[in-house]
N, C-alpha and C positions, 0 to 999 in steps of 0.2 A: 395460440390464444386469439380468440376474437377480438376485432381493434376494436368497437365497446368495452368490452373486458379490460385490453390492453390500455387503454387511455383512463378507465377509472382506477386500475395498480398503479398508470404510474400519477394519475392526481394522488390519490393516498401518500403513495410514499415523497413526493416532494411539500406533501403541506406536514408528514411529520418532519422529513428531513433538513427542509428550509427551515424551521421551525427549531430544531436543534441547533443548525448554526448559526442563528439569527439573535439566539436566545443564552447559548450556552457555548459555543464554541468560537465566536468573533476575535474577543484578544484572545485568549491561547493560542487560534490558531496562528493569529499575526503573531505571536511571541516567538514562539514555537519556530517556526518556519521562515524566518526574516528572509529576504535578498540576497544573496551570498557575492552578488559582484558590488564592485566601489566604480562612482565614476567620477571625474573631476569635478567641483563648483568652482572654486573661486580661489583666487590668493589672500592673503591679509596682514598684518605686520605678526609678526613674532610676537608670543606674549610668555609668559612666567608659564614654564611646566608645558610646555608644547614640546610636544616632539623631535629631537632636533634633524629626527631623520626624512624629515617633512618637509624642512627649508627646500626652499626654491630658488637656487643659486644664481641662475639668469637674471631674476627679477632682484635677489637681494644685490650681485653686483650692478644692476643697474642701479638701485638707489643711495647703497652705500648704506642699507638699514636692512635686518633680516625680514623676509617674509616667509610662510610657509601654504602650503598648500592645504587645500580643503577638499575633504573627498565627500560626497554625499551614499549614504546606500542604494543599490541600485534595490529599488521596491517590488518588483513587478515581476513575477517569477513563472516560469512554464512548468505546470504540475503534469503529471501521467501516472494513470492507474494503470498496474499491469493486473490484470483479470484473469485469474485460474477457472479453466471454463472444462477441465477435465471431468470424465464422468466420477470421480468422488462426492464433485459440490454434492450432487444429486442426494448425498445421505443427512439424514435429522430425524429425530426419534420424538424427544419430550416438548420440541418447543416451538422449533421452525428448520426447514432444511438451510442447509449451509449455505447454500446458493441465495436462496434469501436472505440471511445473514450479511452476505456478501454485498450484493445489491444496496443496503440498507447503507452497510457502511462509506461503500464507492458515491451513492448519493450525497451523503453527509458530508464528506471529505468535495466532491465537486462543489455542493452549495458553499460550504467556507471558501474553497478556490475565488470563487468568482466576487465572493462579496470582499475578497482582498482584492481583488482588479487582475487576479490571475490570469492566464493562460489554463486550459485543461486539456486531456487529450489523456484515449485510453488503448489499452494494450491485450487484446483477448485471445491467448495462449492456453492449448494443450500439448501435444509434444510436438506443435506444429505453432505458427502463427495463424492462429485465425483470421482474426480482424484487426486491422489499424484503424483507430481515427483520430487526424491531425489536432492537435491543441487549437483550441479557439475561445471566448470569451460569451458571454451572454445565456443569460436563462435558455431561448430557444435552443440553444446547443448541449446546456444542461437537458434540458426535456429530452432530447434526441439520445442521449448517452444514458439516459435512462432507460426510456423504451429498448435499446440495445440489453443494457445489465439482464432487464426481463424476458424478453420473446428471443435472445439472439441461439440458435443450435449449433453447438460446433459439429465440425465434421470430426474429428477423433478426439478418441476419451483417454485418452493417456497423457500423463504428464512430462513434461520437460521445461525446469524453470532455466535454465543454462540457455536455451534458446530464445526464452523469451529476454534477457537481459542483453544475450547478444544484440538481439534485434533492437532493444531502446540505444543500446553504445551507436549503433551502425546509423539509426534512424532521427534520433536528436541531436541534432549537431550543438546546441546549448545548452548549457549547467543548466538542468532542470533539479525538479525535487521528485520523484518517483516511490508510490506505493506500491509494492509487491503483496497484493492479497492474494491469499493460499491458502491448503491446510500444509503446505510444506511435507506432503510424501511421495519423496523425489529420492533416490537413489544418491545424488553428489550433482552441486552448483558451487561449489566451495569458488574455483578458479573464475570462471566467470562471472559471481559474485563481486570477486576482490578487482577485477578489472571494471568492473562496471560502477562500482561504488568509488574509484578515480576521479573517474568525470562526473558523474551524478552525484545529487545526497540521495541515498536512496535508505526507505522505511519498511518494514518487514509488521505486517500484521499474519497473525494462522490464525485460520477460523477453524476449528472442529466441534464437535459431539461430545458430547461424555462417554456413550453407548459405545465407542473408538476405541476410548481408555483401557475397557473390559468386559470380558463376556458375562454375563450372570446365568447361571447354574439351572438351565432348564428344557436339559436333556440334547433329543438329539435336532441340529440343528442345520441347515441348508442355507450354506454359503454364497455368497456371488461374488464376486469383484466387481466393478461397478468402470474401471479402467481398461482390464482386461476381458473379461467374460466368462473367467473361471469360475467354476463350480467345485465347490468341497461340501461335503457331511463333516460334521463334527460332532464328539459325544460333551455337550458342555457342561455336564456332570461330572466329568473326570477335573481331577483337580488340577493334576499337571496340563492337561490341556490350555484351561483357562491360567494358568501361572507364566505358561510357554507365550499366551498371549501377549497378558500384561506386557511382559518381559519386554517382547518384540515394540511393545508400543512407547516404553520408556526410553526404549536405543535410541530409536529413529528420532523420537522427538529431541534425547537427549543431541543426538546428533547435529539434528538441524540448528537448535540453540547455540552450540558449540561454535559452529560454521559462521553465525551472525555473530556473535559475539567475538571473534576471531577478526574477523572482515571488519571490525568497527560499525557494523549499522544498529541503529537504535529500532528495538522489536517490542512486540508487544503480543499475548496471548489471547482469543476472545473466546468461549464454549457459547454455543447455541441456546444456552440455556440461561446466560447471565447477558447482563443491562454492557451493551458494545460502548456505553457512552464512557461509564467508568474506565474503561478500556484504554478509549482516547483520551482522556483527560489527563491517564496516568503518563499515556506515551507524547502529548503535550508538554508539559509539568517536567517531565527529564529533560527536554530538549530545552527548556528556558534556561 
């Protein structure tokens, strides 16, 4: 993409994007997503309905009157996008390709980061590590993580989410909050998952197509993989063909669901075709 080009995509998408979180995702996303560490404040005398496992025994025998401790939340959290940057994004039919979908949404979620005083930093994975960039704070670094989301070309098109989760375990050394944007067809991350979701909070969005879900009936039809490079003919007229489809497409997804929901992390589904914001709103709203 030419950087004229490149610099009015990404003006576009951070005056919608800003603009969403500015407007409509501010407290949810603070609700949502609170601080997960506690650090000390202060002492204070004991009061009616205090916790008694809060006393502060040094300070209480010092006075001979109980006090107990005050923890404040710790506010200030290190977010990371892990970016699926496999050759699937590349598919979209009715509305917009996945990858822009994608984009769309990682802006959204960076512009709330920062306007909570977050940390951010993203993670761009196909069955390799692509790119790292360290968490840091301020628009300017938003902009940069954007122009990334849009002009960045990975070098392989296959997926591996197992490896990119390894890489946030090995690479953040601090309870961060972690988005896993996908379409989740990945063969098995179940284990790596569940070890990675220990030390992190970590969030599960799948972005796909509808045109994914099912073939529609209009003969014979030339395949590609978009991961691999395989080529099939298919007769999409035969019924069992497109049944054998569906079928496969319900497993996997049925699969991946299973595996998050399994793991405890909180997920959310978004199609190419429908408004992403509803999306987050709804995977906001559970987490409150």
């Amino acid at each position: 993409m030419e950087a004229t080009d490149l610099l009015k995509r990404v003006r576009q998408i951070e005056i919608k994007t800003r603009g969403l979180s500015n407007h409509i995702f501010a407290g949810e996303y603070h609700s949502a997503f609170k601080g997960r560490g506690m650090t000390f404040s202060e002492v204070r005398e004991y009061q009616y309905g205090d916790d008694i496992r809060s006393i502060d025994w040094n300070v209480t025998a010092r006075f001979n009157h109980p006090y107990v401790k005050i923890f404040e939340e710790e506010r200030e959290l290190t977010v990371m996008l892990l970016i699926d940057v496999s050759g699937s994004r590349e598919f979209g039919t009715s509305f917009k390709y996945k990858k822009n979908m994608i984009t769309e949404i990682a802006a959204t979620l960076s512009f709330s980061a920062i306007q909570n005083n977050d940390k951010i930093g993203m993670i761009f994975f196909s069955d390799h590590i692509e790119k790292f960039i360290p968490p840091k704070k301020g628009r300017k670094h938003i902009l940069h993580l954007i122009r990334e989301l849009i002009n960045f070309t990975p070098q392989n098109r296959e997926t591996n989410i197992s490896e990119a989760l390894r890489f946030l375990k090995n690479a953040i050394k601090k309870r961060s909050t972690a988005f896993l944007i996908s379409d989740f067809i990945d063969a098995d991350f179940e284990d790596a998952l569940k070890i990675a979701n220990q030390k992190h909070d970590l969030v599960a969005l799948k972005v796909y197509d509808k045109r994914e879900t099912e073939i529609p009936p209009i003969g014979l039809m030339k395949l590609k993989d978009a991961e691999t490079g395989n080529i099939a003919w298919i007769n999409t007229s035969n019924r069992k063909v497109r049944e054998d489809y569906k079928k496969w497409w319900i497993d996997q997804d049925t699969k991946a669901r299973s595996i998050l929901r399994k793991c405890g992390v909180d997920h959310v589904s978004v199609r190419t075709d429908e408004d992403y914001v509803k999306a987050l709103m709804a995977l906001f709203k559970k987490r409150m």
